[in-house]
C-alpha positions as CSV (number, residue, x, y, z in Angstrom):
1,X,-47.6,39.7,-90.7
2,X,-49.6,36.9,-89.7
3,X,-51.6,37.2,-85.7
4,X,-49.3,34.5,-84.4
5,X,-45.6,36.5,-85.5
6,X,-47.1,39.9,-84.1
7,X,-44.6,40.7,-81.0
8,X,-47.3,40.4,-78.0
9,X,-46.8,43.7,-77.0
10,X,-48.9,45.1,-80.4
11,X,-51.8,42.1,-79.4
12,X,-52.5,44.0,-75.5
13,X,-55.8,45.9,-75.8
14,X,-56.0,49.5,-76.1
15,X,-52.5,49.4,-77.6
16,X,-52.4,51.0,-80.9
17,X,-49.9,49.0,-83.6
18,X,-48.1,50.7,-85.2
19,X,-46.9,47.9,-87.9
20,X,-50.8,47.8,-89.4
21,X,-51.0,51.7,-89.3
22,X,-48.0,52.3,-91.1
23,X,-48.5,49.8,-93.4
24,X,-52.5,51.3,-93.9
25,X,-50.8,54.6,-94.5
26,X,-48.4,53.2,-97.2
27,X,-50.6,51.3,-99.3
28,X,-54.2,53.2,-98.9
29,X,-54.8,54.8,-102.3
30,X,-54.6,58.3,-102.6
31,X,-57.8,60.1,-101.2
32,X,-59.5,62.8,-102.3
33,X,-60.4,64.0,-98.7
34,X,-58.9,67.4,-98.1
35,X,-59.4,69.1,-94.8
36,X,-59.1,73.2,-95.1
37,X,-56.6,73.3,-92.4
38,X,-52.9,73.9,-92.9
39,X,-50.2,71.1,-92.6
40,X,-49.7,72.1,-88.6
41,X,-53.6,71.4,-87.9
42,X,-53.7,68.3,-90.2
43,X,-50.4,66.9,-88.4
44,X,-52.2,67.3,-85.1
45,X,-55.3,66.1,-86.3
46,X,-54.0,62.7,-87.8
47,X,-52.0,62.3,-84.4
48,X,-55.4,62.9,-82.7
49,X,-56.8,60.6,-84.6
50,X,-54.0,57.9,-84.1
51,X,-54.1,58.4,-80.3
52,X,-58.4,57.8,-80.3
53,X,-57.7,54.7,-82.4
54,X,-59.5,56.3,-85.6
55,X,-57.4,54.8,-88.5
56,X,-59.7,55.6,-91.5
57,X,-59.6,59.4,-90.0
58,X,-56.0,59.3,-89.4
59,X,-55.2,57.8,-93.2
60,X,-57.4,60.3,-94.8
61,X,-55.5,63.2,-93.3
62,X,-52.2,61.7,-93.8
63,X,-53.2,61.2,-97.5
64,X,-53.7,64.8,-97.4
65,X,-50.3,65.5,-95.8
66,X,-48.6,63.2,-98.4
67,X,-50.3,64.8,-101.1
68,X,-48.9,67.8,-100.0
69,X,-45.3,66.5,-99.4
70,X,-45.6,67.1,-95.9
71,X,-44.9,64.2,-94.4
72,X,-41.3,63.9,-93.1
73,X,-39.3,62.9,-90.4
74,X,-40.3,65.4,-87.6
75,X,-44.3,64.2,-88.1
76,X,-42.5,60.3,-87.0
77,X,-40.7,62.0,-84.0
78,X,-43.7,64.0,-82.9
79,X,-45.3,60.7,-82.8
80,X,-43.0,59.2,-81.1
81,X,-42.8,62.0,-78.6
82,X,-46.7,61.1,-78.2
83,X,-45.6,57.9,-77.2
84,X,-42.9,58.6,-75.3
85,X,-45.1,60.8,-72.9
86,X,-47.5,58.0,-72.9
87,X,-45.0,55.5,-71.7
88,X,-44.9,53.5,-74.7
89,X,-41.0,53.7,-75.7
90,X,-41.8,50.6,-77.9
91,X,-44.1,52.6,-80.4
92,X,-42.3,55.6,-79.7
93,X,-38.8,53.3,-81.1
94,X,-41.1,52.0,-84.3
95,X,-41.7,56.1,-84.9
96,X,-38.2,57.1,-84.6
97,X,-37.4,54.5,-86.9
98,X,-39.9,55.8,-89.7
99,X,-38.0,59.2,-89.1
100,X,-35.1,58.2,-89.8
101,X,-36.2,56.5,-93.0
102,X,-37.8,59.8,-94.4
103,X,-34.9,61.8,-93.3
104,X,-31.6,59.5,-92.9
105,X,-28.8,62.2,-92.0
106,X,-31.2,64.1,-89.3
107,X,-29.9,63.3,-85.1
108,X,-33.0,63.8,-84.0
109,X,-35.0,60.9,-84.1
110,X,-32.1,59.1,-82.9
111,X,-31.7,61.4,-80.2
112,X,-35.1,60.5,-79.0
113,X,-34.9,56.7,-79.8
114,X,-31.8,56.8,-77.0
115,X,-34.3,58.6,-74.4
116,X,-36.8,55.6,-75.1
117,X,-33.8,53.0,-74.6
118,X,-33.3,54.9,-71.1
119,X,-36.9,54.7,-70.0
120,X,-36.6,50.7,-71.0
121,X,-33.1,50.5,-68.8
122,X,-31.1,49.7,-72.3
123,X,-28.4,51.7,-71.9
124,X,-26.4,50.0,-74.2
125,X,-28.9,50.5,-77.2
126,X,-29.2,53.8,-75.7
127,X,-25.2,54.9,-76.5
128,X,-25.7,53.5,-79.7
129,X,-28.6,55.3,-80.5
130,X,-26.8,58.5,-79.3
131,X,-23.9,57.1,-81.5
132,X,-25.9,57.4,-84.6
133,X,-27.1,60.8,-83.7
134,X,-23.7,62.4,-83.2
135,X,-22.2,61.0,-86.4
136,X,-25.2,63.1,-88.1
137,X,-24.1,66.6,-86.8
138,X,-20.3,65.9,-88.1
139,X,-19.8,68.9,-90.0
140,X,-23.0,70.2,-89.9
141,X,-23.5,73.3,-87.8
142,X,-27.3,73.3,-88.2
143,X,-26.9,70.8,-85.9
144,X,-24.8,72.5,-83.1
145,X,-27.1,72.8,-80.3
146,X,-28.5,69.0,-80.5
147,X,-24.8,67.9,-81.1
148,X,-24.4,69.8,-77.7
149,X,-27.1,68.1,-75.7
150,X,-26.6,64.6,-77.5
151,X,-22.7,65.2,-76.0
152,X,-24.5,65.4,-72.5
153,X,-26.1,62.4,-72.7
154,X,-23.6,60.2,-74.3
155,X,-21.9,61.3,-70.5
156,X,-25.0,60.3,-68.4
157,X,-25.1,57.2,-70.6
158,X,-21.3,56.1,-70.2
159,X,-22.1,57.0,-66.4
160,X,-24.8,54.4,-66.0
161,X,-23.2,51.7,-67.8
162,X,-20.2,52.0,-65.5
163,X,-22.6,51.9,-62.5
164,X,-24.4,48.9,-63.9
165,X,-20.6,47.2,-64.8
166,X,-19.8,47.6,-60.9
167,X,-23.1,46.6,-59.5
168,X,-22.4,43.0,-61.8
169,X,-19.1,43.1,-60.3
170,X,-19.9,43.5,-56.6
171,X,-22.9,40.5,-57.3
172,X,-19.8,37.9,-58.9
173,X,-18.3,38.6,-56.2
174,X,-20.7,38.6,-53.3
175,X,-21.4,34.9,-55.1
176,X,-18.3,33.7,-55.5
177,X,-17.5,34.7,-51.7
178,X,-20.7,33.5,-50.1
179,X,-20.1,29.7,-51.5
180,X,-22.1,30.0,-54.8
181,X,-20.9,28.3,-58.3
């Protein structure tokens, strides 16, 4: 993606973008790095990496992780959940993404995604997010529980965008009443 087409966000300094990392991570050649650590410690290890900015690091262990077939959709929600806690819902969106492709009928990432939307006030990208989620855990038990708490927020969801339909309403009216077009 040329400079000028890069969303400004991923431009900021300090800001880590995620588009050039992923794409380093897809198309480096396999590496024949190991690190004598299980998949846990290499998992946190490329996420430390990723967070201090160190791509070559990071890419080396993930090599290792892919080698290993341990790369899947939980490692792309865990770093989304680093981003999340960071405040940056807009990485943390790009991650939950990547876990969905690795692992399409999972809720979780999409369960996640709709807390992002709600930190960015996008309540109704947040409900379809959930959406997505809930349609995963029909007929699957496994996901009972996360069916259970994405059930709660589809309700907190529906009850801001009610509260966001009246506050529009009382401002058309306040305008139309105090003269406006």
């Amino acid at each position: 993606m040329p400079a000028s087409r890069k969303p400004k966000k991923l431009k900021e300094k300090g800001l880590l973008n995620m588009l050039q990392l992923v794409e380093e991570l897809h198309n480096v050649e396999e590496s024949a790095f190991e690190l004598p650590h299980d998949p846990t410690a290499v998992r946190s290890t490329v996420m430390k990496h990723i967070k201090e900015g160190k791509r070559k690091q990071a890419i080396r262990a993930f090599n290792v992780l892919k080698s290993k077939g341990e790369v899947a959709d939980k490692f792309w929600v865990r770093i989304g959940k680093m981003f999340q806690s960071e405040g940056e819902h807009n990485f943390a969106l790009e991650a939950f993404g990547l876990a969905v492709l690795y692992e399409p009928g999972s809720p979780t990432p999409h369960m996640a995604a709709a807390d992002s939307y709600i930190k960015l006030n996008r309540y109704d990208l947040a409900e379809k997010s959930n959406d997505l989620g809930l349609d995963c855990c029909v007929g699957n038990t496994k996901y009972a529980s996360q069916r259970k708490e994405m059930l709660r927020l589809k309700l907190k969801i529906e009850k801001e965008l009610l509260s966001q339909k009246k506050e529009e309403k009382k401002r058309v009216l306040y305008h139309r009443n105090s003269g406006g077009d």
